[in-house]
C-alpha positions in Angstrom: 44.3 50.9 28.7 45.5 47.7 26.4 44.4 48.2 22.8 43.5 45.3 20.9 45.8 44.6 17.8 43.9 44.9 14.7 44.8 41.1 13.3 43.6 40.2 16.4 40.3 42.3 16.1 39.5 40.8 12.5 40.2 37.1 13.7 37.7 37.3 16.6 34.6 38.7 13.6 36.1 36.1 11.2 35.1 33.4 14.0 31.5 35.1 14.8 31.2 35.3 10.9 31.6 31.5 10.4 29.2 30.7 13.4 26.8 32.9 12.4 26.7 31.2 8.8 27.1 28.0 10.5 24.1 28.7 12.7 22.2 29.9 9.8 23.1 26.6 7.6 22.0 24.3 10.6 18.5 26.2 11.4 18.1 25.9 7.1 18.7 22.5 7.4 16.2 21.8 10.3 13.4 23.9 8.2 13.7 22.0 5.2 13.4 18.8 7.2 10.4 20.2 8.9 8.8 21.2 5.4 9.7 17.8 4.2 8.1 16.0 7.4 5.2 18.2 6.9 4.6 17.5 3.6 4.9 13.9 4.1 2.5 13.4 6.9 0.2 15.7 4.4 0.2 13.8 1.5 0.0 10.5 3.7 -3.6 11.8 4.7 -4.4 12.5 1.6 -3.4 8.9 0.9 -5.6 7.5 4.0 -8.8 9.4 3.0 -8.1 7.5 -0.3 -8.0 4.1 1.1 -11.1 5.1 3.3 -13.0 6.1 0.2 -11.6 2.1 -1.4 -12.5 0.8 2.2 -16.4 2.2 1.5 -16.4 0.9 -1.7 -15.8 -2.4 -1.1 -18.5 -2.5 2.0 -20.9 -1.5 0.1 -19.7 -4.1 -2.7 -20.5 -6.8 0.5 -23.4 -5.2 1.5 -24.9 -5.7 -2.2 -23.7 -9.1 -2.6 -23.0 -10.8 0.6 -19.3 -11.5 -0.8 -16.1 -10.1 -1.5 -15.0 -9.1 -5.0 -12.6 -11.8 -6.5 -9.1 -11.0 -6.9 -9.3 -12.3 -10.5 -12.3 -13.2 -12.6 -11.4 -13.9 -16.2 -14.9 -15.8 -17.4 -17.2 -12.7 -16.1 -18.1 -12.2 -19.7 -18.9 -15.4 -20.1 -21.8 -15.2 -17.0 -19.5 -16.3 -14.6 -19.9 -13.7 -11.2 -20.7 -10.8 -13.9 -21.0 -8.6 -10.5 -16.8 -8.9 -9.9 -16.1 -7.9 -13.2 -12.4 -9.1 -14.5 -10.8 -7.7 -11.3 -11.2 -6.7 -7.7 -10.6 -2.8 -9.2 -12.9 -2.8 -12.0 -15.5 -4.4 -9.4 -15.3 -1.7 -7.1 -15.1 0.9 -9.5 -18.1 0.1 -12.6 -20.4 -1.1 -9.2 -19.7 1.1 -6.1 -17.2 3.9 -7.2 -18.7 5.2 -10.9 -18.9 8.6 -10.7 -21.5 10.0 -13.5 -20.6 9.6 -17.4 -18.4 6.3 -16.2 -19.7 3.3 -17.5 -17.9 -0.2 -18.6 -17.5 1.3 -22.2 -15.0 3.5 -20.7 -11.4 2.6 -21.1 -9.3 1.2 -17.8 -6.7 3.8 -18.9 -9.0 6.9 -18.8 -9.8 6.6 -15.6 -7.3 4.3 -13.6 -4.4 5.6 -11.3 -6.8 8.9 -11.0 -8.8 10.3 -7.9 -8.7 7.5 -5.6 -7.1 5.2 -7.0 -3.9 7.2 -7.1 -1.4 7.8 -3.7 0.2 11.1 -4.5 3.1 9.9 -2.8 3.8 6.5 -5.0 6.4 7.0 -7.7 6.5 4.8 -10.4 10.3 3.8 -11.1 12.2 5.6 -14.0 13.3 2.5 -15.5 9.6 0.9 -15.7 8.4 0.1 -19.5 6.5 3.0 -20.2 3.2 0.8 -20.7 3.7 -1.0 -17.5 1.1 -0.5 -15.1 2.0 1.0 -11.6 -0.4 0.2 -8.7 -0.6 2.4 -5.8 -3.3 0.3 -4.2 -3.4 -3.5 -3.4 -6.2 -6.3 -2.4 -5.4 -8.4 0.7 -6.7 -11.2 -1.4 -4.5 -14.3 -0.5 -3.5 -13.2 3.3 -0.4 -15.7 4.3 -0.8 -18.2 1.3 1.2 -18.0 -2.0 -1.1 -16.9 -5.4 -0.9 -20.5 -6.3 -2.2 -22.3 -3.1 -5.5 -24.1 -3.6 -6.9 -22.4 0.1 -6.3 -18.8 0.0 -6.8 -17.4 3.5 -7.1 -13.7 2.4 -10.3 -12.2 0.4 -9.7 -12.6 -2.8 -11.4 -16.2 -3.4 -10.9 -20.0 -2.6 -8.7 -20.9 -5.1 -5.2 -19.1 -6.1 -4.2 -17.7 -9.4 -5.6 -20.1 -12.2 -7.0 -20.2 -16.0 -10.3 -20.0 -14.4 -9.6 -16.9 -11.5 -9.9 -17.2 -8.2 -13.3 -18.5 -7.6 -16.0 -19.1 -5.9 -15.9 -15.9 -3.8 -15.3 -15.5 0.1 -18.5 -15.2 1.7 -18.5 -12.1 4.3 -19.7 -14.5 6.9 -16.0 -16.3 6.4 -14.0 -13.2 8.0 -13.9 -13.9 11.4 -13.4 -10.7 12.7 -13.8 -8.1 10.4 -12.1 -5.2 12.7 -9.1 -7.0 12.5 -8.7 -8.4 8.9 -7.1 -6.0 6.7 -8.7 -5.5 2.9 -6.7 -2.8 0.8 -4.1 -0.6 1.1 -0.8 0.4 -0.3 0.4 -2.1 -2.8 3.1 -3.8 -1.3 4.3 -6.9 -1.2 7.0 -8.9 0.5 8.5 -10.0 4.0 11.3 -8.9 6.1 14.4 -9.2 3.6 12.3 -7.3 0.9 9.4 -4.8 0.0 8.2 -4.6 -3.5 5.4 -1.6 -4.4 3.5 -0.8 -7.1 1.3 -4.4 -6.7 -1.8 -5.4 -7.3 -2.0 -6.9 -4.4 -1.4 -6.3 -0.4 0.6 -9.4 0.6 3.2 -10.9 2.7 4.2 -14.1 1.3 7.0 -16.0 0.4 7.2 -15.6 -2.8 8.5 -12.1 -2.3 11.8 -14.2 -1.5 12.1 -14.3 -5.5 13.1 -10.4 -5.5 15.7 -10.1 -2.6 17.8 -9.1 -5.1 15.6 -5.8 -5.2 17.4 -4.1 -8.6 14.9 -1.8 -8.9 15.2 -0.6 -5.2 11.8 -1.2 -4.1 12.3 -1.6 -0.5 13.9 1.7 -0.3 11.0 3.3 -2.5 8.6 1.8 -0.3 10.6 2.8 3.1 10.5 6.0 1.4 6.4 6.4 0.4 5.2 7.3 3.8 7.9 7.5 6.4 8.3 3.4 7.2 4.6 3.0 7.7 1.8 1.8 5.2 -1.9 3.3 5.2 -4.8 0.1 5.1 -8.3 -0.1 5.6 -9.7 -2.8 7.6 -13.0 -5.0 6.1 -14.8 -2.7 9.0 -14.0 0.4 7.6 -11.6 1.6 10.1 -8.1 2.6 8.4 -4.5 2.7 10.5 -1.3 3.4 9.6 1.2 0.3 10.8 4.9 0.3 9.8 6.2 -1.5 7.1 8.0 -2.8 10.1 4.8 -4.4 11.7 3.7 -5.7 8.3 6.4 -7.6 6.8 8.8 -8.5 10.0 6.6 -9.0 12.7 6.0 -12.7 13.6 3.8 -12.1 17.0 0.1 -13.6 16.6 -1.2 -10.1 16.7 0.8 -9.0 13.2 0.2 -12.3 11.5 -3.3 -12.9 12.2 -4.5 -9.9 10.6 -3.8 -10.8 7.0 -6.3 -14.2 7.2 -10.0 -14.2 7.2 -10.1 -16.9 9.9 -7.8 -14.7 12.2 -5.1 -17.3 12.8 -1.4 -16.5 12.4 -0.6 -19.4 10.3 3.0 -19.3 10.9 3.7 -22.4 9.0 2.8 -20.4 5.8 6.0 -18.5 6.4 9.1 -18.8 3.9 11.1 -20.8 6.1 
């Protein structure tokens, strides 16, 4: 009978040792990613069921008025569309969303980037001024256009960012097809060389070429929000989930058309 040598003995549960830690490291590893995935795809429906709750908001804002809130309306004081208030937000919150003891006396600030109005996955970069304003959600008010174009093709009005807003309003008669025209959702902003967050507005435009620098790493913060994808409710209701991907890269008819009220892809409006 050959006995085993007892340097030998202690090598062989050396090796077992380190594959057993090994093996223990790599199933840690998988569970973490797991909790992380989990956790993601969680506070991504807790995100959707936000946009939903905007998406009902502003259908019942069309149902009352027959038009969509203006993206900016700086002479509502002065009689001018009172119903839009100074901004698509304050629209659909002091006239759809008010929950009780919320009137217009009560300060943007008490209330803003709370409840629905906050994605609990948006993170607003450390080295933001502290009194800058982070958006989770943004308004599919110009569709393909710059803010500055004189024909608009999202919802936000006829006329781009002026002194006077963006009026007259788009009449809800004006979106073609309604189950394919997206309204809100996260607020990003950009095309395929850059994604911006933390906008007003939802928008793929041009002007986004301004920020390819991307010092603040926005793209990766907005890679990073919910997995590559964005959450957007549709002028019908109906919310998906399309990838940031689809969004801002995508130049088939089917990905363009969806940010214009007359449901044409407009390619020409594309930074060239």
């Amino acid at each position: 009978m050959k006995i085993p040598r007892p340097g030998v003995q202690s090598a062989f549960t050396l090796v077992e040792l380190l594959v057993v830690i090994a093996t223990i490291g790599i199933l840690a590893a998988l569970l973490l990613m797991a909790v992380a995935q989990a956790k993601g795809r969680a506070l991504r429906i807790q995100c959707a069921n936000n946009v939903r709750e905007l998406g009902i908001g502003l259908q019942a804002f069309v149902a009352d008025n027959s038009v969509y809130p203006l993206r900016w309306n700086p002479n509502y004081r002065k009689g001018s569309y009172p119903e839009h208030n100074t901004i698509w937000i304050t629209a659909l919150q002091f006239t759809e969303l008010s929950l009780p003891g919320y009137s217009k006396r009560n300060s943007f600030s008490n209330w803003f980037g709370q409840g629905v109005w906050k994605c609990p996955a948006a993170i607003k970069p450390s080295n933001s001024p502290t009194n800058a304003i982070y958006v989770s959600y943004g308004y599919n008010a110009y569709g393909l256009s710059v803010s500055t174009e004189t024909n608009p093709l999202g919802l936000g009005g006829h006329t781009g960012y002026g002194p006077n807003g963006t009026a007259p309003p788009v009449n809800e008669s004006e979106v073609v097809n309604p189950s394919e025209m997206m309204a809100i959702g996260d607020g990003f902003f950009g095309n395929d060389n850059f994604i911006g967050d933390g906008s007003w507005n939802l928008s793929r435009s041009k002007e986004a070429t301004n920020y390819i620098n991307d010092a603040q790493n926005s793209t990766k913060r907005s890679y990073a929000r919910h997995q590559g994808k964005a959450n957007v409710v549709f002028c019908d209701g109906h919310v998906e989930s399309p990838t940031l991907q689809f969004l801002f890269a995508d130049t088939s008819d089917a990905a363009l058309s969806r940010w214009n009220r007359d449901h044409q892809p407009h390619r020409e409006r594309l930074a060239p």
